[in-house]
C-alpha positions in Angstrom: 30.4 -20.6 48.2 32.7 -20.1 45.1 30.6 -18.3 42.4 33.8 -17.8 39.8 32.4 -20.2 37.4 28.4 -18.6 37.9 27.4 -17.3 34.3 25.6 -14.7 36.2 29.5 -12.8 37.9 31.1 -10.8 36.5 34.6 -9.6 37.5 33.1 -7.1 39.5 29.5 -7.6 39.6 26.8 -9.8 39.3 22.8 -9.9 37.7 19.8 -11.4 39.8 16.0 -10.7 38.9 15.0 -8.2 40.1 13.0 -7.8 43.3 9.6 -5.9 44.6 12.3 -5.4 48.1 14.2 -3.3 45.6 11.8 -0.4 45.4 13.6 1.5 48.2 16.5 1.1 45.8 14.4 2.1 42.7 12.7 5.5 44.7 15.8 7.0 45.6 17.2 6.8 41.8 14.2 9.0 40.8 15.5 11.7 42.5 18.2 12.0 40.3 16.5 13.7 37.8 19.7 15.2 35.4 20.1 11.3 35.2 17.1 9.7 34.4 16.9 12.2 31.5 20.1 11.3 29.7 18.9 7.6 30.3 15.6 8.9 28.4 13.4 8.0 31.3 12.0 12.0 31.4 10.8 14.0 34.4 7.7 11.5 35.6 4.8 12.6 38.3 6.1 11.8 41.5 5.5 7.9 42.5 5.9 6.3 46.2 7.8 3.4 47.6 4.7 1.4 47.2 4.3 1.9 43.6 7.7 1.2 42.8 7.3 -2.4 44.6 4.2 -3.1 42.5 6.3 -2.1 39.3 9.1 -4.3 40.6 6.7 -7.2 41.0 5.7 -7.4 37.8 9.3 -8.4 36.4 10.1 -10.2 39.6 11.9 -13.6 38.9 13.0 -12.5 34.9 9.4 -12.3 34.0 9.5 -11.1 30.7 6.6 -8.2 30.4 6.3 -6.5 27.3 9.4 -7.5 25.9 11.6 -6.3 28.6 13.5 -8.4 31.4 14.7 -6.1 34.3 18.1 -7.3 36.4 19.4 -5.9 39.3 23.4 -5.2 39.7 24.8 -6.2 42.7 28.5 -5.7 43.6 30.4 -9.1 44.6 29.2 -8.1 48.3 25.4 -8.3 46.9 25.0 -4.2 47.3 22.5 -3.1 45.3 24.4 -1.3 42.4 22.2 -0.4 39.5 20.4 -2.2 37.3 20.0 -3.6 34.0 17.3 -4.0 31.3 17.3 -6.4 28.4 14.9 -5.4 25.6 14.0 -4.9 22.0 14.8 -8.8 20.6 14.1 -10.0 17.4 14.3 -13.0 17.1 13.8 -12.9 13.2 16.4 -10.6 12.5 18.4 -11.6 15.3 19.3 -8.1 17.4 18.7 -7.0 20.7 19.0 -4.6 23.0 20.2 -3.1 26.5 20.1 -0.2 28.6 22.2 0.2 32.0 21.2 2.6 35.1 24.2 3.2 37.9 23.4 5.5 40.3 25.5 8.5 41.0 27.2 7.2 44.3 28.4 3.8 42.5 29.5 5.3 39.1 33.0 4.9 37.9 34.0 1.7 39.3 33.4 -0.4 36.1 30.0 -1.9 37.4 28.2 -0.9 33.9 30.5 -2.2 31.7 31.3 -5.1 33.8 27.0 -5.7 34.1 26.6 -5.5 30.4 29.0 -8.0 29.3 27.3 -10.3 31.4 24.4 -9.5 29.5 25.9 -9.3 26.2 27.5 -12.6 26.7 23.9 -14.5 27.4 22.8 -12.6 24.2 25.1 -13.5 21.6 26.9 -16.9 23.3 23.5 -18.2 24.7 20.7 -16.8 22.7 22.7 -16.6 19.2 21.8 -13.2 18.6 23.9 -11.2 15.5 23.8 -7.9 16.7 23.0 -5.3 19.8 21.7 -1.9 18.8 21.6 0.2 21.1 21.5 4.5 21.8 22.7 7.7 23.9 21.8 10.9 24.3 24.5 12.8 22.4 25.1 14.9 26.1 25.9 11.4 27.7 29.5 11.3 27.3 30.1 8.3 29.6 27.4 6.4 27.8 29.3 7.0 25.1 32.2 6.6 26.4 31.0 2.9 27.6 29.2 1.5 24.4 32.7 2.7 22.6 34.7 0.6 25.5 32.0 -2.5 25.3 33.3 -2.5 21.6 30.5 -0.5 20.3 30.3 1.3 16.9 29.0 5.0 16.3 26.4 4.4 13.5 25.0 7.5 13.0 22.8 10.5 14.6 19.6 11.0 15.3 18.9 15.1 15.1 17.1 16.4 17.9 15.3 13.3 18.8 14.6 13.4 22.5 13.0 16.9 24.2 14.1 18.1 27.4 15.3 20.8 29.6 13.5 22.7 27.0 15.6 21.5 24.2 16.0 18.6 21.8 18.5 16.5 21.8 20.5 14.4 19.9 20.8 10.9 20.1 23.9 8.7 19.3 23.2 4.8 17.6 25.8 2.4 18.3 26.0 -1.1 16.9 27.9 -4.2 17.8 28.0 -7.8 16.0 29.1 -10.7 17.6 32.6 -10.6 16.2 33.1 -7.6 17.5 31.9 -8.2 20.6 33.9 -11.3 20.6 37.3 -9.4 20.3 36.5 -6.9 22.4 35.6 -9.4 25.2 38.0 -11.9 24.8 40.4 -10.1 27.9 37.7 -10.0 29.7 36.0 -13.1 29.6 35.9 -16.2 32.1 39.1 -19.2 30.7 35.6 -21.4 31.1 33.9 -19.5 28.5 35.2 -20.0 25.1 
């Protein structure tokens, strides 16, 4: 089946809800501990397979909980590629909010930025949201290195914000407003979506 005109592809990837089958997935990205950190997700106590899947089952399906809707990336094969979370919207003030995990084995192939314009294109075109705010560990150069590709502006620092490896750390805040967003997708974007 031809999905080119499917909101949900990208170029090179697509978004799905994400599944309690994707725990296998999910366990073996904890083990990456240098990159959960920079992602801000901390050293946690050790979890199994099975408590992943019951994680996983809560936002099964796009179920909102807590404010946060969890996608999974799949490649245009349907590999299992990363995931993607879409959080912190106001609806009053109209921003938003994403964060994007790749692990280390599929990272730069374009799959995060590719993922998060998917995203950001529900968010603004669908949802009329203004802006995304969104943040990076001042260490994570190719998170910043993606929000500044995505279109993203550098807004300011927070000092030694997030603790770990037995040091604070600084965190970058990036903005973007639809406009922006706009021009920096417009090579990117589908001819069906205007």
């Amino acid at each position: 089946m031809d999905y080119t005109t499917y909101f949900w592809q990208g170029q090179l990837t697509s978004l799905r809800p994400v599944k309690p089958e994707d725990a296998e997935t999910a366990y073996r990205d904890a083990f990456d501990s240098p990159g959960r950190q920079v992602l801000q997700l901390g050293i946690e106590l050790p979890r199994s397979v099975e408590e992943w899947r019951d994680r996983l089952s809560r936002y099964a399906e796009c179920r909102d909980v807590d404010g946060v809707i969890l996608f999974t990336i799949e490649d245009l094969d349907g590999h299992d590629v990363g995931g993607l979370s879409y959080h912190t919207r106001d609806r009053k003030n109209g921003n938003f909010s994403f964060g994007v995990r790749v692990p280390a084995i599929h990272r730069r192939r374009g799959y995060a930025a590719d993922a998060a314009r998917i995203l950001l294109r529900y968010a603004f075109l669908e949802r009329r949201y203004h802006k995304c705010n969104s943040a990076c560990i001042a260490t994570n150069t190719a998170s910043a290195a993606l929000h500044r590709a995505l279109g993203f502006v550098e807004e300011g620092v927070r000092r030694d914000e997030v603790y770990f490896n037995g040091c604070y750390n600084d965190v970058l805040l990036f903005g973007l407003m639809r406009a922006e967003f706009d021009a920096n997708d417009a090579p990117h974007r589908p001819a069906w979506i205007r």
